[in-house]
C-alpha positions in Angstrom: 0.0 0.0 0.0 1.8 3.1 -0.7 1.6 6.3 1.3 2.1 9.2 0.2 4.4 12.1 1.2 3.6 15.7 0.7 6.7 18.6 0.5 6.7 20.4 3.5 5.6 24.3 3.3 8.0 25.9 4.9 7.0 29.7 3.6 3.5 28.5 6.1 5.8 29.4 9.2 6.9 32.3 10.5 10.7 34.0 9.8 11.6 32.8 13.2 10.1 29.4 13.1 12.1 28.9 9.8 15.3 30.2 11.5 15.1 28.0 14.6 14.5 24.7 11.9 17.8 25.8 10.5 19.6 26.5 13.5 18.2 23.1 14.7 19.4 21.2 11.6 22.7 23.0 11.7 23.5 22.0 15.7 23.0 18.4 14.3 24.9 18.7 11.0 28.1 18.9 12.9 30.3 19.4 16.2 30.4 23.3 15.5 33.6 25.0 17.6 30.9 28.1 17.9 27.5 28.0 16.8 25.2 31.4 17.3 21.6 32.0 16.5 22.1 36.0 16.0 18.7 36.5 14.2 16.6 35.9 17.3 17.9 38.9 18.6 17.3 41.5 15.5 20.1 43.7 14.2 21.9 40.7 12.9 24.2 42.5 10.1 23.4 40.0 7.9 23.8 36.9 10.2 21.1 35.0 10.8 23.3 31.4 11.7 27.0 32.5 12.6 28.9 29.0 12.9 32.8 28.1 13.0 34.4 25.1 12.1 37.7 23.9 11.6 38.9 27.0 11.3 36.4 28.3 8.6 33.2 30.8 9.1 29.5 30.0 8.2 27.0 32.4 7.8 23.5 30.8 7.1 20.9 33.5 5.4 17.3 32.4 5.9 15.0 33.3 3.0 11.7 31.9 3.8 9.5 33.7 1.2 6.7 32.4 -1.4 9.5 34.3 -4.3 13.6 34.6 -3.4 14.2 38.2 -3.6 17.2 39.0 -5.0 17.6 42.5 -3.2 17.1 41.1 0.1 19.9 38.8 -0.2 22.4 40.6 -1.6 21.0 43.8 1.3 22.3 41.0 3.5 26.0 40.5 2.0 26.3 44.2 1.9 25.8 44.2 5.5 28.6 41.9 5.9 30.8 43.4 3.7 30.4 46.7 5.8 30.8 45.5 9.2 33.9 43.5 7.9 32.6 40.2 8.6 33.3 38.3 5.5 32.6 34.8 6.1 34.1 31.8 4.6 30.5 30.4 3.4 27.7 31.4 3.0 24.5 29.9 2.5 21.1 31.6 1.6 18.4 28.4 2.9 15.2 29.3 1.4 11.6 28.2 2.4 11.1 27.6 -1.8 12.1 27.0 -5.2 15.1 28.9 -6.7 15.7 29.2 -10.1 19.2 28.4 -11.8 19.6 32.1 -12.8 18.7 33.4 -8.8 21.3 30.8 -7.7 24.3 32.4 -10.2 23.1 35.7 -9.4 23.7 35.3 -5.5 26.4 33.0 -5.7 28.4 35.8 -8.1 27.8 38.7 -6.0 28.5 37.1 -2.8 32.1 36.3 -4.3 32.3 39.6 -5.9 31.7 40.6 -2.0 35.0 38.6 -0.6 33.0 35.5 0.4 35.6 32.4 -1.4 32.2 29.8 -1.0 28.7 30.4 -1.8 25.5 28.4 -1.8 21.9 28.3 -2.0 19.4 25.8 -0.6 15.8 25.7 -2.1 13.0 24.0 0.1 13.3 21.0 -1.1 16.6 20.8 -1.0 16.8 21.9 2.2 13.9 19.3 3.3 15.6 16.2 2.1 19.0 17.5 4.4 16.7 17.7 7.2 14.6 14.4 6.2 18.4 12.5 5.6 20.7 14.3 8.5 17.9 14.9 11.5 14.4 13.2 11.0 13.3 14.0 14.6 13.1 17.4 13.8 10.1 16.6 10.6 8.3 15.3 13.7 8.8 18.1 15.5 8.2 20.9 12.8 5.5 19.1 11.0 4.0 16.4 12.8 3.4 18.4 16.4 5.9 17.7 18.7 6.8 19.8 21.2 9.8 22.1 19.7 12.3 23.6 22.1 12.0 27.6 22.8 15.6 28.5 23.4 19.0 27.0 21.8 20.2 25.9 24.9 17.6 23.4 24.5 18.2 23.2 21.0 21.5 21.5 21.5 20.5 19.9 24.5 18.0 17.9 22.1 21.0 17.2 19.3 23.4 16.0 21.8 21.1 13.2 22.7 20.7 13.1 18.5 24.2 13.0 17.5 25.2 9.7 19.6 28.2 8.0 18.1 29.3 5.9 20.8 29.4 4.6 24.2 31.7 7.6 25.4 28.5 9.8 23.5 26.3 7.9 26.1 28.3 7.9 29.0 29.2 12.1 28.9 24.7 12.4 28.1 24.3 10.9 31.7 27.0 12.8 33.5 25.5 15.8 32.5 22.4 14.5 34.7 24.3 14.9 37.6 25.5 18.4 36.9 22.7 20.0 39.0 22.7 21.1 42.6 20.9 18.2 43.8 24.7 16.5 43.6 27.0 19.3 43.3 25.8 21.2 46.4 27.0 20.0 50.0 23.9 19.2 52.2 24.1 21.5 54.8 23.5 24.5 52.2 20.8 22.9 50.5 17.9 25.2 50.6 15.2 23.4 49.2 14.6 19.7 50.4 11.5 18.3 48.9 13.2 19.6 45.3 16.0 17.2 46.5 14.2 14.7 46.9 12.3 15.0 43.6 15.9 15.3 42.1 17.3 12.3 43.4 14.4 9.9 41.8 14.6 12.1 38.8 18.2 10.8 38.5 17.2 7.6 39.1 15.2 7.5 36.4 17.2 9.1 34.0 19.9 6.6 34.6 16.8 3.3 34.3 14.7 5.0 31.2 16.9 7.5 29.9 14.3 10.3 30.7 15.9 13.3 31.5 13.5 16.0 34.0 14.3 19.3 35.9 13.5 19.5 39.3 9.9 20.5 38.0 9.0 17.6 36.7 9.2 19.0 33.2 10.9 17.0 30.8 14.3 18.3 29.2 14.6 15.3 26.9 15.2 11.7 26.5 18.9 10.1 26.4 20.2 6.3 26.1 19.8 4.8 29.4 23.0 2.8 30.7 21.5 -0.2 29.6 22.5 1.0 26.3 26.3 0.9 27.0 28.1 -1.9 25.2 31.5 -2.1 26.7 30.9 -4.3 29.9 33.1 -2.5 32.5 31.4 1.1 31.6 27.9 -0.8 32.5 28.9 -2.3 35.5 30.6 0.7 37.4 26.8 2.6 35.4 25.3 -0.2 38.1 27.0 0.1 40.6 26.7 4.1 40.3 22.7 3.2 40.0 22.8 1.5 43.2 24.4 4.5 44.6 22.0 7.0 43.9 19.1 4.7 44.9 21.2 4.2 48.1 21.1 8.1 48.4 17.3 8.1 48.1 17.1 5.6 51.0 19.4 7.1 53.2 17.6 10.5 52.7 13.9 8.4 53.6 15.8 6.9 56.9 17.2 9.7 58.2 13.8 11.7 57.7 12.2 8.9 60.0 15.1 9.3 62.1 14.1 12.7 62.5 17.8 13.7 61.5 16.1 15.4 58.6 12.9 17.2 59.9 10.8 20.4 59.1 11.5 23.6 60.2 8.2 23.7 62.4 6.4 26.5 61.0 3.5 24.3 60.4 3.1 25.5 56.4 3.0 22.4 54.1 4.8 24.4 51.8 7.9 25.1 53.7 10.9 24.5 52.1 12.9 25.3 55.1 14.2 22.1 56.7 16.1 21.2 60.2 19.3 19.1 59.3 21.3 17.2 61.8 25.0 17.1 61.1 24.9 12.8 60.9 22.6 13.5 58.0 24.9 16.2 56.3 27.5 13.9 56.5 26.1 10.6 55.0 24.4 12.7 52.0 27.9 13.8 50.9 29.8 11.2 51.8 27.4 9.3 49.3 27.7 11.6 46.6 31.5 11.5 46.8 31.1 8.2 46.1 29.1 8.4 43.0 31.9 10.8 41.9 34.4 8.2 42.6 32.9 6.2 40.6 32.5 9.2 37.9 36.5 9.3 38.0 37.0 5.4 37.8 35.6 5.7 34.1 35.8 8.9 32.7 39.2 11.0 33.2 38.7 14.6 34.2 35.5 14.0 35.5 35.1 17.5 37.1 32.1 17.4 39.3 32.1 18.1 42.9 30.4 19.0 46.8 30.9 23.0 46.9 
């Protein structure tokens, strides 16, 4: 039975939809040394996408009109030309068809501008990249899934994209533990349900590979340690595992223990907690373990208690 599927209209969305698709695509195409989304911010010189790689400049135009215009683009290399940032590349992406004579006429004057490489990207063409290089991001765009606001979350969602390898897999999940619910010594923790909720957050991320903020709210998915291949990386992941669930049940005890208790106020919201120095003392000395372990497997493993 064949199904069948329709180009995508990208000149539908908005300027800044478009732009994030691109800037989306681009985090994935590669391991940029500097990646910047400048056109979120307006006053762009010309720059919607500024990447570096390797050495070499990137600037990544987005056209996303029903018709290229000619006079935009070229409005756009004259803006780089006068603020003397010539790039290496450039790249007009467009939201639609572009005739052979628009693509000579941009590719000529950007050279004529200083710019050694020149390209242009029609819809289409720019669709089958994204449908080849990052199909997660046609579900997102097209299909309904949620699409990240910000390009911190952006990259966050291409890290967990572009995985290569168990060392991918094994830096995704230390960057679980780079939040205050680990990193922050117990006594000058200042919100202790939130801990709590961390801690089986962790645990989870580590079992399903579902990655949440102290909220609840879900940052994305990664690979779960059952995902590792090399057999020494999964059992220290294990024993790491049974760490944090050890934290959890040390932190239960010693609130029936009364070691951990509420400040006394009465409010069921109070975040303010009484801690006994017995309970400061097993927390961290539990979390320096799980670094330990961190350190067994991954040199300069940099976490730590402040």
């Amino acid at each position: 039975m064949e199904k069948a599927v329709l180009p995508i209209h990208f000149e539908d969305r908005s300027g800044t939809e478009f732009e994030r698709l691109v800037f989306a695509y681009l985090v994935r195409l590669r391991t940029w040394n500097k990646l910047e989304w400048l056109g979120q911010l307006g006053s762009d010189g010309g720059r919607d996408i500024w990447g570096v790689f390797n050495g070499e400049s990137y600037c990544y135009q987005c056209a996303n009109y029903k018709k290229l215009i000619l006079d935009k683009i070229t409005n756009d290399i004259d803006k780089l030309a006068n603020l003397s940032t010539i790039p290496d590349n450039f790249i007009a992406v467009c939201g639609n068809s572009v005739s052979t004579q628009m693509r000579s006429r941009v590719v000529s004057y950007a050279q004529k501008a200083g710019i050694a490489k020149a390209e242009v990207w029609s819809g289409v063409e720019f669709e089958e990249r994204v449908r080849k290089d990052a199909p997660d991001l046609i579900r997102r765009f097209v299909e309904g899934e949620a699409f990240p606001d910000s390009p911190e979350e952006l990259i966050l969602a291409a890290k967990s994209y572009n995985i290569k390898n168990d060392e991918d897999m094994l830096d995704l999940i230390i960057e679980c533990f780079d939040r205050p619910a680990f990193t922050t010594k117990f006594q000058n923790e200042s919100n202790i349900p939130a801990f709590e909720k961390a801690i089986a957050d962790t645990i989870e991320v580590l079992n399903t590979g579902m990655h949440r903020l102290r909220d609840g709210q879900l940052i994305r998915t990664i690979p779960s340690r059952h995902r590792i291949n090399d057999a020494h990386l999964k059992n220290v992941l294990r024993e790491i595992t049974q760490l944090v669930t050890t934290l959890r049940d040390r932190f239960v005890q010693l609130k029936r223990d009364k070691e951990i208790r509420p400040c006394g106020c009465g409010s069921e919201n109070c975040s303010i907690f009484m801690l006994s120095d017995k309970a400061c003392e097993q927390m961290d000395q539990i979390r320096s373990q799980i670094f330990e372990k961190f350190r067994s497997i991954k040199p300069g493993f940099q976490l730590r208690l402040y």
